[in-house]
N, C-alpha and C positions, 0 to 999 in steps of 0.2 A: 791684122788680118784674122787672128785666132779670134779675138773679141769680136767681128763683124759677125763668123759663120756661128759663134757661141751666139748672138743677138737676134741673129733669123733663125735659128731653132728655137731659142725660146718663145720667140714670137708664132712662128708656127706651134709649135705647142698649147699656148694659152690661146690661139684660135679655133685650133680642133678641140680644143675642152670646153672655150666658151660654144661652141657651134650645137657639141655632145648637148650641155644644158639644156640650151635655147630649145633644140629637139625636144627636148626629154622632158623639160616642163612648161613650156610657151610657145608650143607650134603654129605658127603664124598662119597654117596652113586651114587649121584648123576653124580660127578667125574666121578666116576669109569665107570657110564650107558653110559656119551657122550665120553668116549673115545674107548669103545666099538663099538659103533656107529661113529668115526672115523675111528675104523679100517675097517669097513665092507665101509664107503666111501672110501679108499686108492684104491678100485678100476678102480676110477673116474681118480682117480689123475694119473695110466696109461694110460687113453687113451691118445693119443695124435693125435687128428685131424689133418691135415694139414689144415690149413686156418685159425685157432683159436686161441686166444692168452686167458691166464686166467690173469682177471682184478682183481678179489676181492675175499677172502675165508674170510666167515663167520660160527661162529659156536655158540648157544644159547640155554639156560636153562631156563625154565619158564614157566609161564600161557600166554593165548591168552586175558583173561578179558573181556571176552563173557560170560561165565554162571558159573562159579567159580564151576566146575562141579569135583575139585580136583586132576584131570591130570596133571601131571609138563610137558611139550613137550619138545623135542628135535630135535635138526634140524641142519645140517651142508650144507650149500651149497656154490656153488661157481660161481660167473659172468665170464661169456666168451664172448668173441666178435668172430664172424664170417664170413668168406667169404665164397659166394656159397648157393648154397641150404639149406633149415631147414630139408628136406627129408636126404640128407646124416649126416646132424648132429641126426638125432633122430638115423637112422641108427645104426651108432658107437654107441651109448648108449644103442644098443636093446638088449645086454644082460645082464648090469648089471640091468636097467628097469624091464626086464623079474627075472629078481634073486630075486627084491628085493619088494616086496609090495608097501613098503611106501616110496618109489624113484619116483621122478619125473622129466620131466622136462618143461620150461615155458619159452617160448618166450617174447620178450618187446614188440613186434609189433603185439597185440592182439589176443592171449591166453585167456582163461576165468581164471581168476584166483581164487583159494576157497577163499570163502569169510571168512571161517573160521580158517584161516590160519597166520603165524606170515610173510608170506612171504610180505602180502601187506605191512609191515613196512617194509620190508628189500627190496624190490621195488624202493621206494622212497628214503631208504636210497643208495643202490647202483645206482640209475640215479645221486641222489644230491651229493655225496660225491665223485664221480667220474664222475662229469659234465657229463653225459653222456642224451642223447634226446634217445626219439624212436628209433629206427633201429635194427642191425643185430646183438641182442645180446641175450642171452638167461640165465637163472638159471638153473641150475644141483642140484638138489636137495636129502635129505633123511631123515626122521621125523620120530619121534617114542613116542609114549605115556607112560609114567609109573608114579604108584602112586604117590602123592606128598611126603607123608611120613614128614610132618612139614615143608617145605621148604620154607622162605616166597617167594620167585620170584616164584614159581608155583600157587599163590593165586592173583596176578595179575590182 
C-alpha cells in the first residue's frame, strides 16, 4: 500500500515538472498562435508583383528585451528585391495593409523603422545573410502580441 501511494506521488511529481517544462520552453500554444498568423500572411505570398523576386521568409517567437513588459511577439515577414517604383509596390500591398493592423511594410533605403520592433535584428540579419547593401529592397511584414503564458523566449 505504502509503495502504491509512494508511486503516485512520484508520478504526480515528474508530471507537474514535466508539464512546468513543456510550458516554459515548448508552448504548444504558442505553435498553434504563429501558424495562425501564417495563415492570415499566405496572403502575401499571392501577390505576385512583376519586377520582384522573394529573397528571404522569416518567421519568429519571442520577447523584444526592451521592458520585459510579458508579451511573447510574433512576426512573419519576408525580403523582396524590386524593380520600379516603391509607389507601385505599396500599391499591391494596399489591401492586405488595409486588412490587416499589424502588417507592415519597410523599405532598406530609408524608412523609419520602430525602434521597438524585432525587425531591426531582422534588418541586419537579411542585408548580412544575404550580402545584400542599401537599395531596392523592401520587408512585407505582420506581428501580433500575445500573453507569454511561461515561455522563456518571450522573456528575452
Amino acid at each position: 500500500m505504502a509503495a502504491i501511494k509512494r508511486h503516485r506521488t512520484i508520478t504526480i511529481v515528474v508530471l507537474v515538472i514535466a508539464g512546468i517544462l513543456i510550458l516554459t520552453f515548448f508552448n504548444p500554444i504558442h505553435f498553434v498562435n504563429l501558424n495562425l498568423l501564417k495563415l492570415q500572411f499566405m496572403q502575401v505570398q499571392k501577390i505576385q508583383l512583376p519586377g520582384t523576386d522573394l529573397i528571404w521568409r522569416k518567421s519568429y517567437i519571442g520577447g523584444l528585451g526592451s521592458d520585459g513588459n510579458g508579451d511573447c511577439n510574433y512576426m512573419i515577414g519576408e525580403l523582396h528585391s524590386f524593380i520600379g517604383q516603391r509607389e507601385k509596390v505599396v500599391e499591391q500591398y494596399k489591401k492586405f495593409l488595409s486588412d490587416n493592423v499589424d502588417a507592415g511594410i519597410l523599405f532598406m533605403d530609408g524608412d523609419k523603422w520602430p525602434l521597438d520592433s524585432i525587425l531591426w535584428d531582422w534588418r541586419g540579419n537579411f542585408l548580412d545573410e544575404n550580402n545584400i547593401e542599401r537599395g531596392k529592397y523592401y520587408i512585407i511584414y505582420i506581428s501580433q502580441k500575445f500573453p507569454a503564458l511561461l515561455d522563456t523566449r518571450c522573456k528575452v
